[in-house]
C-alpha positions in Angstrom: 0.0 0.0 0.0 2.8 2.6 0.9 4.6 1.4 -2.0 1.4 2.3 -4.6 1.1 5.1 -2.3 4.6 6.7 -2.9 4.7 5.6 -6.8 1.3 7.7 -7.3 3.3 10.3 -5.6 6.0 10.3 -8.3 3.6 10.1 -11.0 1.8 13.2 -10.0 5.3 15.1 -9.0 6.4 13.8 -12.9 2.9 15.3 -14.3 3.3 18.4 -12.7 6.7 19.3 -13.8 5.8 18.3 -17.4 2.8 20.6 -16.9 4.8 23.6 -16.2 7.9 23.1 -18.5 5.3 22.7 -21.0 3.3 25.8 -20.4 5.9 28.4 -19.6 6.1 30.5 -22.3 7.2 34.0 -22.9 7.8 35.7 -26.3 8.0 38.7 -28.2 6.6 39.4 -31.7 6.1 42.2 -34.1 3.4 42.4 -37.0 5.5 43.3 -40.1 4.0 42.6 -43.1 7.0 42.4 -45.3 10.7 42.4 -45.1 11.5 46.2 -45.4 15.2 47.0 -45.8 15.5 43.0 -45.7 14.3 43.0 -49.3 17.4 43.1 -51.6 17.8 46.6 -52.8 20.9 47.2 -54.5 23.5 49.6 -53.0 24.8 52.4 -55.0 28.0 54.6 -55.1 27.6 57.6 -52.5 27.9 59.8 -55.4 25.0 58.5 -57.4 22.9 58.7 -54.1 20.2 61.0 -53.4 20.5 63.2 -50.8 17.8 63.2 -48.2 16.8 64.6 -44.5 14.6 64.3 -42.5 13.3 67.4 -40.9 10.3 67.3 -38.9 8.9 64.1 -36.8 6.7 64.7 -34.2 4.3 62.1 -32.1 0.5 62.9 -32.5 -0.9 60.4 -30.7 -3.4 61.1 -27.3 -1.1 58.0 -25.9 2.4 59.6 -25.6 1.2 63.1 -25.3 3.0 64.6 -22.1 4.2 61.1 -20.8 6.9 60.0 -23.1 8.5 64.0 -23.6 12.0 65.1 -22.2 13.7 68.5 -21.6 14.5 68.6 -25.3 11.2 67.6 -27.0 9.0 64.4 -28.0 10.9 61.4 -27.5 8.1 59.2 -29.5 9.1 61.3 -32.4 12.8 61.3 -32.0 12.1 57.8 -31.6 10.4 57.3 -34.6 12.8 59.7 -36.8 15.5 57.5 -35.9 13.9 54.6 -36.9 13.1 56.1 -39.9 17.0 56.9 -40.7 18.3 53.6 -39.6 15.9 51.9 -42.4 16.8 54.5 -45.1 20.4 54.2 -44.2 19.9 50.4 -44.7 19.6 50.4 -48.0 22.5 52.0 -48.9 20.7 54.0 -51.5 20.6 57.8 -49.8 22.9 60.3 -48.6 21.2 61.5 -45.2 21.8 64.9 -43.8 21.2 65.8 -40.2 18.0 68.5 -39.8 16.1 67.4 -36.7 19.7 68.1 -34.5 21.5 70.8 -37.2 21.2 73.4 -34.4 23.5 71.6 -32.8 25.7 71.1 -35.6 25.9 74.8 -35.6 27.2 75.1 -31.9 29.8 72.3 -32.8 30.7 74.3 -35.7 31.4 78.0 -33.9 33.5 76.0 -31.3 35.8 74.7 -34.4 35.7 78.4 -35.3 32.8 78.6 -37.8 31.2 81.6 -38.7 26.9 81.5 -39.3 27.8 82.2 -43.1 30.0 80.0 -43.3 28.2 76.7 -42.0 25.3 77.5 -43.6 27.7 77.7 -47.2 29.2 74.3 -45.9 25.8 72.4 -45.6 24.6 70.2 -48.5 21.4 70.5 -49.9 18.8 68.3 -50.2 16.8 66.6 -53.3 13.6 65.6 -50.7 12.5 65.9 -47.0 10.6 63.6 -45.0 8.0 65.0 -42.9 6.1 62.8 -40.5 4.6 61.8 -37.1 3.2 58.9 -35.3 -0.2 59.5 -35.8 -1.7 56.8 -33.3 -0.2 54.9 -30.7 -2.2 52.6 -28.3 -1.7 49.5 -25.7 -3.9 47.3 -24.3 -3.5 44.1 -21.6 -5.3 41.3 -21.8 -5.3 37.7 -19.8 -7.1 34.8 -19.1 -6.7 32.4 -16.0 -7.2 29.1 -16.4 -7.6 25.9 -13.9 -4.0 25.8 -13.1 -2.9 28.9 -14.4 -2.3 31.8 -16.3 -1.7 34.1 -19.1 -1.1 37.8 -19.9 -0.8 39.7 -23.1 0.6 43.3 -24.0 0.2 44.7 -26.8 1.3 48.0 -28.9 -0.3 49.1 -32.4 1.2 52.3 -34.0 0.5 54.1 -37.3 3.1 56.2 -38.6 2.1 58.9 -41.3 5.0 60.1 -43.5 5.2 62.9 -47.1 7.9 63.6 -48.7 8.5 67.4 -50.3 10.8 69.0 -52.7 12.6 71.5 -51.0 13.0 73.4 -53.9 9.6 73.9 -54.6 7.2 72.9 -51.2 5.3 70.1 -53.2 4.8 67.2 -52.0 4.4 64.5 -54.0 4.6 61.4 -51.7 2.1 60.6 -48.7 1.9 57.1 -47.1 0.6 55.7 -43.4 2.1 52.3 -42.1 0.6 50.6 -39.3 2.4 47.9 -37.4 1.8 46.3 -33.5 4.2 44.4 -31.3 3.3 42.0 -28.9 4.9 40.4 -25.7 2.8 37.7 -24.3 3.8 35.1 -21.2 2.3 32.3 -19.6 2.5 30.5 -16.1 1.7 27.6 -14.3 0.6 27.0 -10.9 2.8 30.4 -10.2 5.9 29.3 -12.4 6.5 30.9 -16.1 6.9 34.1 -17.0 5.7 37.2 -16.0 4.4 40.0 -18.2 5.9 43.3 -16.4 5.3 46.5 -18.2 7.8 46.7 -20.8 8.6 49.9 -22.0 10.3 48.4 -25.6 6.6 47.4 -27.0 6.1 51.2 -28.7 9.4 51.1 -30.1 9.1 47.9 -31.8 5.6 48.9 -32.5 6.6 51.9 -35.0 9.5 49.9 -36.1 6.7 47.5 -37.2 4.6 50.2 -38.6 8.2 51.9 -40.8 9.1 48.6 -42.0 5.6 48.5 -43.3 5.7 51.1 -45.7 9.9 51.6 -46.1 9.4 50.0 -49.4 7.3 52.0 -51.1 9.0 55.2 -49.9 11.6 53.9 -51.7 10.9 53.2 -54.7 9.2 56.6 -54.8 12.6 58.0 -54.0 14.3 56.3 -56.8 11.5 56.7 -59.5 11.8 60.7 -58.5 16.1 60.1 -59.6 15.4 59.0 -62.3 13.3 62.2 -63.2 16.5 64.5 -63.5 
């Protein structure tokens, strides 16, 4: 009797332990609808590049307003400007120049000596600006228990509206929004597995998602304008 007693014991000790191993999960995924930069654009010679900047990002959305600014401005928009860059960069098919930050540019340049005409005669124009802002931004938290446990699930969906404009003339001849969400979710078992804290990263993936999106048509807009002249 002890014996089937203590073997029962094992069995339902061995059950357990495949119960939890097998329903502790935690992961983190993006919705991006294609492969962005990932898609095989061919890379050019710097001089045969067009130049581009990127002057004005801002973040729109009710979400971020007042909650995710700093001393020097919208961080959501920095954020997403940045983002922006690093996928146009990518592709090895512009020449970016600095805009958002050039008034610090022009401090670094009067400490190496640099008059106002002559930084301003030093900077290189640009053939298009992009002009954009993260036009929603939202999170929501959802979870279920269960008979022996739990789950919880975060998750971020931005849209990100972008134009591009020739300098030269103030038209703008692009426009194009790109929505994309990111989501982080994490499951336990009789109080083992992972646990969902707040994580911070979600809107940052979240516009990622929602740049990646739409980088490819942006692109191909750019290079279809090249060709023009």
């Amino acid at each position: 009797m002890k014996k089937m007693l203590f073997d029962s014991k094992i069995v339902i000790i061995t059950c357990l332990i495949f119960g939890v191993s097998a329903c502790v999960n935690q992961t983190i995924s993006t919705g991006v609808e294609d492969a962005g930069p990932k898609v095989a654009f061919v890379p050019i010679p710097s001089t045969d590049r067009m130049s581009i900047a990127v002057s004005r990002f801002t973040n729109e959305s009710v979400y971020g307003a007042g909650l995710f600014t700093d001393q020097s401005g919208d961080r959501i928009g920095k954020q997403a400007a940045d983002i922006l860059i690093r996928h146009l960069m990518a592709t090895q098919r512009f020449n970016v120049m600095e805009r958002q930050d050039i008034g610090k540019l022009k401090d670094e340049a009067a400490l190496m000596g640099q008059s106002d005409t002559e930084f301003k005669q030093s900077l290189k124009s640009v053939d298009a600006l992009v002009i954009g802002s993260v036009a929603e931004l939202g999170r929501e938290t959802t979870g279920g228990s269960w008979l022996i446990g739990k789950e919880k699930t975060q998750r971020v969906r931005a849209r990100v509206v972008i134009r591009l404009v020739d300098p030269k003339t103030g038209e703008a001849f692009f426009s194009q929004d790109g929505a994309g969400d990111a989501t982080m979710s994490a499951s336990s078992t009789l109080g083992f597995g992972g646990n969902a804290g707040f994580d911070s990263t979600l809107e940052g993936k979240a516009i990622d998602a929602a740049i990646v999106n739409m980088i490819n048509n942006i692109v191909t807009t750019l290079d279809s304008r090249k060709k023009r002249f």
